[in-house]
N, C-alpha and C positions, 0 to 999 in steps of 0.2 A: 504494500500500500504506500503510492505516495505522499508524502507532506510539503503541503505549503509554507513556506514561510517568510514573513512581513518582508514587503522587500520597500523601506522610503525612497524617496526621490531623491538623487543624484548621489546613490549609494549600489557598491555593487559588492558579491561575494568574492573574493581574493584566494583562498583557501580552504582546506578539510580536512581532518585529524582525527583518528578516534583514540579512545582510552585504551589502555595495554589489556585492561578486563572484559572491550567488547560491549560495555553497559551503556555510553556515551559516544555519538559522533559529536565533532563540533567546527563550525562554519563559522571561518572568518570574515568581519565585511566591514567595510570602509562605507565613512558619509564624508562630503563634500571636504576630502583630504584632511580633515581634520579631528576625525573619531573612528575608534575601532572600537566595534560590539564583538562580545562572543557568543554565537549562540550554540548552546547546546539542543542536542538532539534526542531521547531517550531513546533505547533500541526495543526494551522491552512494549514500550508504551508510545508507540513510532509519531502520533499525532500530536508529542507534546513538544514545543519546541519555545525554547524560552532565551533572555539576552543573561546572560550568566556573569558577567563580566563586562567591561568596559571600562576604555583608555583613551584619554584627551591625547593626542599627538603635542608636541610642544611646536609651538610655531617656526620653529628656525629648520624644522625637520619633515617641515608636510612638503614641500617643493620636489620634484622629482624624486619619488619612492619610486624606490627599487625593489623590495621584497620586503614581504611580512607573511609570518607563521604564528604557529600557536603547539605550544609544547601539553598535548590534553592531558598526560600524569602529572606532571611537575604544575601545571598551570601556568606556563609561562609567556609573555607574547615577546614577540623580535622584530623590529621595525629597522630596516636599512633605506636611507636617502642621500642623495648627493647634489652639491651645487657645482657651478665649474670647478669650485679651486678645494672641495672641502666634502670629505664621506662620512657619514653620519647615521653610527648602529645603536637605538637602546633596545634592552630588555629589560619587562616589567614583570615583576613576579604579582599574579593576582591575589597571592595565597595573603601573603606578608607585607603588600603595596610595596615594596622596596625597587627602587630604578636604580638599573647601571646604565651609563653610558660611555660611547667611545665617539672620540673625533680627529681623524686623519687631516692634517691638511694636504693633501697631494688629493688631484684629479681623477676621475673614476668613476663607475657605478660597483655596487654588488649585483652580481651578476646569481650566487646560488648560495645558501648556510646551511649548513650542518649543525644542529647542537647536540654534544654531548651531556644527557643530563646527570650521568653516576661521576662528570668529573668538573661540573661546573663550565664547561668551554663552549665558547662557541667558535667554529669554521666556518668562514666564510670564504668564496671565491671571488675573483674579480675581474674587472677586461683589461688590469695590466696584468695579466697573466700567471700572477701569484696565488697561495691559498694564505691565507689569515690565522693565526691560533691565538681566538682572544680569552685568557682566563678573566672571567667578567667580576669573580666574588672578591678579587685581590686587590690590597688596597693601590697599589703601586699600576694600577691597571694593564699590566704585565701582555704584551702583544709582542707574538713571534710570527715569522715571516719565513715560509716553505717555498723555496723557488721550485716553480713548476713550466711554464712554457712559456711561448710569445706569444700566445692564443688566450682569448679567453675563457673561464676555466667554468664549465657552465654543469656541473653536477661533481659532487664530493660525498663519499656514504664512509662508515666506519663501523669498528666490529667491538664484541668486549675483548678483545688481546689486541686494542690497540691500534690496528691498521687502518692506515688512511688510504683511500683510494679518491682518485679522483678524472673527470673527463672535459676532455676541451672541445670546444665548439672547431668547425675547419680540418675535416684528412683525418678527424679519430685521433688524436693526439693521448694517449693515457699515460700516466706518471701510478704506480702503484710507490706505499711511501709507507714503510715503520717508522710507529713513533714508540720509542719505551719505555719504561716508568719513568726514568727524572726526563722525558719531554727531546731527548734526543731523536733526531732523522735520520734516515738511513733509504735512500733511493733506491728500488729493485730493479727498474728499468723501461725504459718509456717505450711504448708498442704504437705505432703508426699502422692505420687502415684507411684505405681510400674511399669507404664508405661512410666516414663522417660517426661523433661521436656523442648523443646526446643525453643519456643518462647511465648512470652506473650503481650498481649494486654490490656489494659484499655478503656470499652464504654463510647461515649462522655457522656451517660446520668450519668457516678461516680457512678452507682452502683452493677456494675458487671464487671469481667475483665477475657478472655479466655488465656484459654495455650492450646498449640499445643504442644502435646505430640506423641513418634513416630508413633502409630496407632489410635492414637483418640483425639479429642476435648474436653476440660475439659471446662465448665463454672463457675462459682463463683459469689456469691451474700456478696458483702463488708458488708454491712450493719448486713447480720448474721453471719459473721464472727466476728463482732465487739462485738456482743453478746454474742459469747460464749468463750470470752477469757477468 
């Protein structure tokens, strides 16, 4: 059975997430660049849909958004924006009101994030070709910097041991990439395919990870990649 639900004027849904337990979906949606609702979904009781959540944007950061998600166990939302000279990522925890935020001055958009929530981080990619490691709960605002290609970097997924994998927009460009407890990188080796490279996955079982390329399926075996660096 489908559900409707309230859609205002000059507001649209942006995203979709559900809970790790399957009891809640939840649909992100933007009003006139300046408010994000959450609305939850119940699964049991599918006709109920209500605004759970909601977060003013700070005005210096509604101008060209870039991405925004919604973390449904943790509760967390992630708003990325950028001006010409200046990128700008906060996250709001809905549980505890608490805001982090971060602000780059160099040029850019965020192009894809990743949040790890068992380690506090967020990954994000971008179209200077980098991936982002921003520990957000730290006071020091602590942001590392993963060189990854001349391409921008348009999906990053990761595992619980750690692994970072990530795909570029143009030719399939992929960087597979450990990272280990104290936060060290370790490059496995960048695979090029000429069918283009738009999103990427990691299997729970850590030894293989797919990309979604425009007309085909690619798979990959970590462990032989590790071999033949």
């Amino acid at each position: 059975m489908a559900t409707n639900i309230e859609h205002p004027t000059n507001s649209q849904y942006i995203s979709i997430s559900a809970s790790s337990d399957g009891k809640y979906i939840f649909a992100v949606r933007i009003t006139d660049k300046s408010r994000i609702d959450i609305i939850s979904i119940s699964t049991s009781r599918g006709s109920e849909a209500t605004v759970s959540y909601g977060f003013e944007i700070p005005a210096d950061s509604r101008e060209m958004l870039d991405k925004c998600d919604f973390d449904a166990d943790k509760k967390r939302i992630v708003v990325c924006s950028h001006t010409g000279e200046r990128r700008s990522i906060i996250i709001r925890d809905c549980v505890d009101s608490k805001t982090y935020s971060l602000t780059q001055e160099k040029p850019g958009s965020t192009s894809c994030i990743k949040l790890d929530d068992r380690e506090n981080i967020l990954y994000f990619g971008s179209d200077d070709g980098n991936i982002y490691k921003w520990q957000f709960q730290k006071t020091n605002n602590a942001l590392q910097t993963l060189k990854f290609a001349n391409r921008t970097v348009s999906s990053i997924a990761i595992d619980s041991a750690k692994t970072i994998a990530a795909a570029s927009f143009d030719r399939g460009s992929v960087n597979a990439i450990l990272v280990d407890a104290r936060g060290e990188t370790n490059n496995i080796r960048i695979i090029s395919d000429p069918r283009g490279a738009q999103t990427i996955s990691l299997h729970p079982n850590r030894r293989e990870f797919a990309i979604i390329g425009e007309d085909c399926i690619l798979i990959y075996d970590i462990e032989k990649l590790r071999n033949t660096r």
